[in-house]
C-alpha positions as CSV (number, residue, x, y, z in Angstrom):
1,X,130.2,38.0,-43.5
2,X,126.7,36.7,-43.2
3,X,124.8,40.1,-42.8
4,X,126.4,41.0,-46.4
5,X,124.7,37.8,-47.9
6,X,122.7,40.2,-50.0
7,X,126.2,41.9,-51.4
8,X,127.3,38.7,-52.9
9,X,126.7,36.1,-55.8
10,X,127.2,32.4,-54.5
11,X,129.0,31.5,-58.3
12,X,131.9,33.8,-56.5
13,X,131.7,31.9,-53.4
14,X,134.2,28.8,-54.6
15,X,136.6,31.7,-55.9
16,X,136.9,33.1,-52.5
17,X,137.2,30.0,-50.7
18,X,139.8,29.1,-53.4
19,X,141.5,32.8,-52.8
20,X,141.9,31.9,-49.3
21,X,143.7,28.8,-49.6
22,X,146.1,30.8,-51.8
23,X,146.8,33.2,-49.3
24,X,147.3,30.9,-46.6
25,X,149.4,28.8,-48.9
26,X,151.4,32.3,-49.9
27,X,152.0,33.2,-46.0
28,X,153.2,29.3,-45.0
29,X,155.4,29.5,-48.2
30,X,156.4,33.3,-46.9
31,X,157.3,31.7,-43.6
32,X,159.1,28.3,-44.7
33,X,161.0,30.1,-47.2
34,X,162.7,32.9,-44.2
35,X,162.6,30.1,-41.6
36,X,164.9,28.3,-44.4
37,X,167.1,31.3,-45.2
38,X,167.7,32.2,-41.5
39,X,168.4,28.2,-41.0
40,X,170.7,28.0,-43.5
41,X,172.6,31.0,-43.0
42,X,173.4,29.8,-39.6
43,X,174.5,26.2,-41.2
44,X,176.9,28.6,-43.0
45,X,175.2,26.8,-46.3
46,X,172.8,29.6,-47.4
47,X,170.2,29.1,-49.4
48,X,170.5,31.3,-52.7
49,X,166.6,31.4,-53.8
50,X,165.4,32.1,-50.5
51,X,164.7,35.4,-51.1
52,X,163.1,34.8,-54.5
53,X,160.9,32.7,-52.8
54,X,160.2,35.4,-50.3
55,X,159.3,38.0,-52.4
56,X,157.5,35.8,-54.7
57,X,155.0,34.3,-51.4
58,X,154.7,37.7,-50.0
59,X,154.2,39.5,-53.2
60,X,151.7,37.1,-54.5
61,X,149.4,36.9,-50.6
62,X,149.0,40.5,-50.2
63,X,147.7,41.3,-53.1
64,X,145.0,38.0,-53.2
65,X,144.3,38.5,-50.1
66,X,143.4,42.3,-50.9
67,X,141.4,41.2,-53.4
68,X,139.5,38.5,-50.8
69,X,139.3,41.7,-48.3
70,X,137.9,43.6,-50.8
71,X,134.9,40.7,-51.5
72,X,134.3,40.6,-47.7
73,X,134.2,43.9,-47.4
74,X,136.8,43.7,-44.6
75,X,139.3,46.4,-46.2
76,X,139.9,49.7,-44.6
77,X,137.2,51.3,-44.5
78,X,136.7,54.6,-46.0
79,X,133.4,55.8,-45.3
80,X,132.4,53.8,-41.6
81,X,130.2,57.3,-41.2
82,X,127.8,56.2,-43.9
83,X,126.9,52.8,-42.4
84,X,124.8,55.0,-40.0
85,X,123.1,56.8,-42.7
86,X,119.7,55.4,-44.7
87,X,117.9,56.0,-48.1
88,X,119.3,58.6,-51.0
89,X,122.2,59.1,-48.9
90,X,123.4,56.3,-47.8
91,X,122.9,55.1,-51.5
92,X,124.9,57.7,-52.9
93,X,127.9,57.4,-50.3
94,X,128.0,53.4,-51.0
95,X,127.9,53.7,-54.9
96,X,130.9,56.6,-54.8
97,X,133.0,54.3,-52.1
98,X,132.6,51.6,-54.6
99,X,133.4,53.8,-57.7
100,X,136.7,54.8,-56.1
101,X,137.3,51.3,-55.7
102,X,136.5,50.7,-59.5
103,X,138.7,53.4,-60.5
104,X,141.6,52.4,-58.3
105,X,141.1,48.8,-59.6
106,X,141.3,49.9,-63.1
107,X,144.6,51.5,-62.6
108,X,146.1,48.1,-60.7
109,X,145.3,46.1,-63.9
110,X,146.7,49.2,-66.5
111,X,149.7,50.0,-65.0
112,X,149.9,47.0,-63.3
113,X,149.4,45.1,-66.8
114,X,152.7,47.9,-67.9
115,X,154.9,46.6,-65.2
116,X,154.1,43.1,-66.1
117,X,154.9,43.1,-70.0
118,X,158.3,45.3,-69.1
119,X,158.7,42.8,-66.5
120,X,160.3,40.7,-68.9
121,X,163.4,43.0,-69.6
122,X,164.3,42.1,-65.9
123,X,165.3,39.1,-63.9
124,X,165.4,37.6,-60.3
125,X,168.8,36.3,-59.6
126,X,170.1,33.6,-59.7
127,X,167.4,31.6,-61.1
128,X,167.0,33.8,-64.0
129,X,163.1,33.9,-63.4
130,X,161.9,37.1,-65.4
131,X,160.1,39.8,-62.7
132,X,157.2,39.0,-64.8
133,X,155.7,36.9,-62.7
134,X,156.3,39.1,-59.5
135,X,154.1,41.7,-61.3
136,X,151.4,39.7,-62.3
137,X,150.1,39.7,-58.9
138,X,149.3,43.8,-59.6
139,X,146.6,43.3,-62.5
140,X,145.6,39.7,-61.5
141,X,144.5,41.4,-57.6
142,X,143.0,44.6,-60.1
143,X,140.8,42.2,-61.9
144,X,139.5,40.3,-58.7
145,X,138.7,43.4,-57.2
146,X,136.9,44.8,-60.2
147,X,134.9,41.7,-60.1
148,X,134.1,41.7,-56.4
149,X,133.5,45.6,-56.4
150,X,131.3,45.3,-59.7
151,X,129.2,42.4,-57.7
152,X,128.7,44.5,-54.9
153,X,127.7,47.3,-56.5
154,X,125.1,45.8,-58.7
155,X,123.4,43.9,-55.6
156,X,123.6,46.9,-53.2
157,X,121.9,48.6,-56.4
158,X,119.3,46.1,-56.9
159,X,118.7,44.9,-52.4
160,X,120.3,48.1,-51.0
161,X,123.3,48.6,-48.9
162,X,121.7,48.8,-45.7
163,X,122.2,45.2,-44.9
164,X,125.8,45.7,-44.9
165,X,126.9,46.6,-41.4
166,X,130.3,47.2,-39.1
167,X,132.0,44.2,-38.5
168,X,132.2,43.2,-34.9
169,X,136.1,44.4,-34.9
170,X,135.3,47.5,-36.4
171,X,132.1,47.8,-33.8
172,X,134.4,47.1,-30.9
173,X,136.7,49.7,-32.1
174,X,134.6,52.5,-32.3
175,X,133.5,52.3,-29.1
176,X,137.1,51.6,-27.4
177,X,138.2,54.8,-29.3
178,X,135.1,57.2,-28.7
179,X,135.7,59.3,-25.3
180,X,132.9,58.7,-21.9
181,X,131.9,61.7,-22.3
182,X,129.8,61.0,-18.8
183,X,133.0,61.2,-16.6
């Protein structure tokens, strides 16, 4: 988002663009690759690797794309109360929000990185493929969002947070959920 200019680093910029097109590659390779199963099943000629596919499109797009989310600050957001807040407090709600998100990104990548290596003990049928490469997505998305949460948090230290504002969905939502209290 523009207003959270000041959050980012424009070296990281290519790496999102780049993310995206990997997503939206993941979901029409999600979506060709069910199209084709259903297709095929009702050709009575199914398609044994569909589901491989599937998994492997889905798998790999949800977790780049929550690394993306994560960079645009888009994410579910934990803590929408502190975007009215200012100063020391405001400060200290950011930086905790972000540590969190450090703390859960360090856990993708070690466990994740766990899963990976045993990975290899198991196979996708019938190609053979080891799970491996299912379960790479885990620490790949860790390390992205270490990296985007580590960038924000170093700019919001050095320009401050307050520049980073509800999104216009978020901002719509709020005030579709919050009672009239005038009626």
């Amino acid at each position: 988002m523009p207003t959270e200019r000041h959050l980012k680093w424009r070296a990281l910029d290519r790496l999102e663009a780049l993310l995206m097109a990997l997503c939206g590659l993941c979901l029409v390779g999600f979506t060709l690759s069910e199209l084709g199963d259903v297709l095929f099943r009702i050709l009575k000629h199914p398609l044994l690797s569909a589901q491989e596919f599937s998994s492997g499109f889905f798998i790999w797009g949800v977790f780049l794309g929550g690394a993306v989310a994560v960079r645009r600050d888009t994410h579910f957001r934990i803590s929408a109360i502190s975007e009215k807040w200012t100063g020391a407090k405001r400060r200290a709600a950011e930086v905790f929000k972000r540590l969190v998100m450090l703390a859960i990104a360090a856990v993708l990548v070690i466990a994740g990185y766990q899963n990976f290596l045993t990975g290899f003990g198991s196979f996708l049928t019938p190609s053979e493929t080891p799970i491996a490469v299912l379960y790479a997505a885990v620490p790949v998305a860790g390390v992205l969002i270490a990296l985007f949460v580590i960038e924000q948090l170093v700019n919001g230290l050095r320009n401050g947070f307050e520049g980073a504002g509800l999104s216009r969905v978020e901002s719509a939502a709020i005030v579709f959920a919050t009672p009239n209290l005038d009626e």
